[in-house]
C-alpha positions in Angstrom: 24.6 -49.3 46.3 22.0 -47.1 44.7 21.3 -48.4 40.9 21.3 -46.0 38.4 18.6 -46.2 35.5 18.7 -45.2 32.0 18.4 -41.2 31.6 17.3 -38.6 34.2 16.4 -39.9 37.3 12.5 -38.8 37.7 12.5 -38.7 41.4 15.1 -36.7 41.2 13.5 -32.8 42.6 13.5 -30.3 39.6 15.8 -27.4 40.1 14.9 -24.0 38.0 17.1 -21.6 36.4 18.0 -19.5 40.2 18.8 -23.0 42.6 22.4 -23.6 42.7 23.2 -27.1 43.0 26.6 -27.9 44.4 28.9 -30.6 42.6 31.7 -32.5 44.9 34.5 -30.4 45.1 37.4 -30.5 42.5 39.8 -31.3 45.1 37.7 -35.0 45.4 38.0 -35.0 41.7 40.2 -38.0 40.3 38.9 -38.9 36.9 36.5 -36.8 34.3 33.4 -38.5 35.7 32.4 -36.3 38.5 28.8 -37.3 39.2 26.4 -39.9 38.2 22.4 -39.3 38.3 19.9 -36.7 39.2 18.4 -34.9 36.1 18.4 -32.1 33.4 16.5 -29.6 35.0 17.9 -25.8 34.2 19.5 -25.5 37.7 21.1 -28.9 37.8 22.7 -27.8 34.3 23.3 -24.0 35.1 25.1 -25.2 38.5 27.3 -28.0 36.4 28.5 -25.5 33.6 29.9 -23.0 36.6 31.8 -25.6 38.4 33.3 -26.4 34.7 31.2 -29.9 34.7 28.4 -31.0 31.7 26.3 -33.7 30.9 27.8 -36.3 28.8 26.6 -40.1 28.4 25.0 -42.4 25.8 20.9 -43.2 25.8 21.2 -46.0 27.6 23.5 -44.7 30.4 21.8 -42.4 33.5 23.4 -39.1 33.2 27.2 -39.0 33.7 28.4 -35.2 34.7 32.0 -34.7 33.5 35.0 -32.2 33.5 37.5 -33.2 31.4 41.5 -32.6 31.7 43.2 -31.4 30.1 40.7 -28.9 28.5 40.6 -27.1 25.1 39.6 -23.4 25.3 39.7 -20.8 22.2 40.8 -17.3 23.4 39.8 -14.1 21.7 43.5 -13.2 20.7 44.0 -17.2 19.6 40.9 -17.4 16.9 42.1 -18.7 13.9 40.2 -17.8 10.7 41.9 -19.2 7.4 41.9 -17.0 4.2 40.4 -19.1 2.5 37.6 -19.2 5.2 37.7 -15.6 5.2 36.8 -15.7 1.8 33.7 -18.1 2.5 32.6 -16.0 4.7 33.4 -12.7 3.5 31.4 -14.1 -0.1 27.7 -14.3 1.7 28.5 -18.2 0.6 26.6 -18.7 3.3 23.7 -16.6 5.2 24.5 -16.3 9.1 22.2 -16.2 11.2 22.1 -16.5 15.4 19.3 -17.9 17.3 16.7 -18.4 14.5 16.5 -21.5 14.4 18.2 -23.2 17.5 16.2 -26.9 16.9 16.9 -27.1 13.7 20.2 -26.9 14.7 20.7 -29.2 17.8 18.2 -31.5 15.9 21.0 -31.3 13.2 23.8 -32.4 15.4 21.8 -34.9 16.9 21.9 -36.9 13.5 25.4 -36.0 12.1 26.7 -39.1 11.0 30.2 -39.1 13.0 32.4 -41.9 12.1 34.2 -44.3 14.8 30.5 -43.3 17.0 28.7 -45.9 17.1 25.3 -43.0 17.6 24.7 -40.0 19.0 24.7 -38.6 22.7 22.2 -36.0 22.2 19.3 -38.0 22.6 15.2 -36.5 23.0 15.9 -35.3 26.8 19.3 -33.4 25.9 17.2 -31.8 23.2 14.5 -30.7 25.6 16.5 -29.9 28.2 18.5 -27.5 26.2 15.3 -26.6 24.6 14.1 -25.1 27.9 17.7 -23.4 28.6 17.1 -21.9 24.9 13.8 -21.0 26.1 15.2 -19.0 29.1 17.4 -17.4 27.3 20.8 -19.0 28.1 21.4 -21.6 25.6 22.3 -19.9 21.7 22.9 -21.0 18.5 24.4 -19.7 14.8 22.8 -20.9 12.3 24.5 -20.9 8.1 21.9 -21.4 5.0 22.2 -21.6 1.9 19.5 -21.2 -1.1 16.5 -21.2 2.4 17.8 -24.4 3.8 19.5 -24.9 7.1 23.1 -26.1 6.3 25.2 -26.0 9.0 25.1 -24.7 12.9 26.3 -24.9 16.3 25.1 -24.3 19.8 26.2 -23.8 23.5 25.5 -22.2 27.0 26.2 -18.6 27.5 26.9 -17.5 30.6 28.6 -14.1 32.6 31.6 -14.1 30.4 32.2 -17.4 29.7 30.7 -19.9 26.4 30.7 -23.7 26.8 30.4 -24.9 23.2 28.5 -27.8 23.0 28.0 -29.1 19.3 28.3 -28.4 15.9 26.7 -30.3 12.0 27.0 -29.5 8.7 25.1 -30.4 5.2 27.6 -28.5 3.0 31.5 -28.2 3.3 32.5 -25.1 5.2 29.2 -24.6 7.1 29.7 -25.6 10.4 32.7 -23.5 10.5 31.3 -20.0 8.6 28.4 -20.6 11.5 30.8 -21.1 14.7 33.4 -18.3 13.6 30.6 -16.1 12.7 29.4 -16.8 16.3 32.9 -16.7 17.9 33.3 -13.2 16.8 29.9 -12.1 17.9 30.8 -13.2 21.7 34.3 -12.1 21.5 32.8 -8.6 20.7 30.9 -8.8 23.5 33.0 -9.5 26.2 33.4 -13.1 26.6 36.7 -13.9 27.8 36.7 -17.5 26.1 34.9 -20.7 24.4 34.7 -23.8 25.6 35.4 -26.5 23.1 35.6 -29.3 26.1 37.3 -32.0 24.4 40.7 -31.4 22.7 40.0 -32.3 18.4 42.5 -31.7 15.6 39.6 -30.0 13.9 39.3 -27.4 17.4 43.0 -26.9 17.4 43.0 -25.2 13.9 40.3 -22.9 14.8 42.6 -21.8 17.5 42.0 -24.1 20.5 44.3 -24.3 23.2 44.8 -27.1 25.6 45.5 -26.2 29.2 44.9 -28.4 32.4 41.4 -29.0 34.0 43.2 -26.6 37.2 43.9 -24.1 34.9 40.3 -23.9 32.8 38.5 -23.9 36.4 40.4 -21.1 37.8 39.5 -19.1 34.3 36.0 -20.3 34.6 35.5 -18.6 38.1 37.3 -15.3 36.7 34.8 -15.3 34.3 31.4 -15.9 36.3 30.1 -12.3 37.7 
């Protein structure tokens, strides 16, 4: 039986943005762990996002690849924006910005108190690894300040027609949302088809999330991929 260490593995080959790395194939899947090991190298997380997997495991876990079902997804038609948030955002409250500070932001929701977590998952080699993906121009992230200060933000994998959100913070009420709906729009203009929100929240419902079956979100997910 192979034993798994804490983190990537580092004998584990490191796959750029253009290797495809093939996960087992849904019909094998049983649970929402699909995969155990091997690292976070831009291929290994490029392949995992378009077979409807990502990484998701605590610091002292190796990393656990997983597809969740059922799944909650936010279609264009389906994006909920309240008045009053509409008002928020509408007021310049907050000043929206996308991709001008993406570490600030996933540094952000790396130390978001989040109660009933006993820590956080994004730990210093999720940060570089999406770092690197930020780098190459796939990972993105909105951004809300107030008075100069970064207040609020979210972040996620963009990719054909598809966006995986991954993880969102806030320092003042409302700014996590005024940064994600601000971004929602944005990639709604622009074609994508529909967000991933992953895990089904009450929070993600009232945005407009919608749950549908892990059969359902893969067969949208390869609609999506060009």
């Amino acid at each position: 039986m192979h034993e798994f260490k804490p983190g990537p593995d580092p004998d584990f080959p490191y796959l750029n943005e253009f290797v495809y790395y093939p996960f087992p194939d849904p019909a094998e899947w049983n649970d929402d762990i699909i995969a155990v090991g091997g690292n976070l190298s831009p291929g290994m997380l490029l392949s995992a996002y378009k077979q409807g997997i990502f990484p998701w495991f605590n610091r002292e876990d190796p990393v656990i690849w997983q597809s969740p079902d059922p799944r909650l997804v936010i279609f264009p038609e389906k994006l909920h924006i309240s008045s009053s948030m509409k008002k928020i955002i509408s007021s310049n409250k907050f000043e929206i910005t996308v991709n001008k500070e993406f570490y600030g932001v996933i540094k952000g929701c790396a130390e978001m108190y989040r109660p009933g977590q006993g820590g956080t998952w994004i730990s210093d080699d999720i940060i570089d690894a999406y770092m690197e993906l930020y780098r190459l121009g796939w990972a993105h992230s909105a951004e809300a300040w107030q008075d100069n200060e970064l207040v609020g933000g979210c972040y996620g994998i963009w990719i054909d027609r598809a966006f995986f959100g991954e993880s969102m913070f806030r320092k003042k009420s409302n700014a996590s949302k005024a940064a994600f709906l601000s971004l929602a729009k944005m990639l709604f203009k622009c074609g994508v088809v529909f967000i991933d929100c992953q895990i089904p929240t009450p929070h993600l419902q009232s945005l407009g999330g919608e749950i549908i079956s892990r059969s359902d979100f893969l067969a949208l997910l390869n609609n999506c991929l060009d």
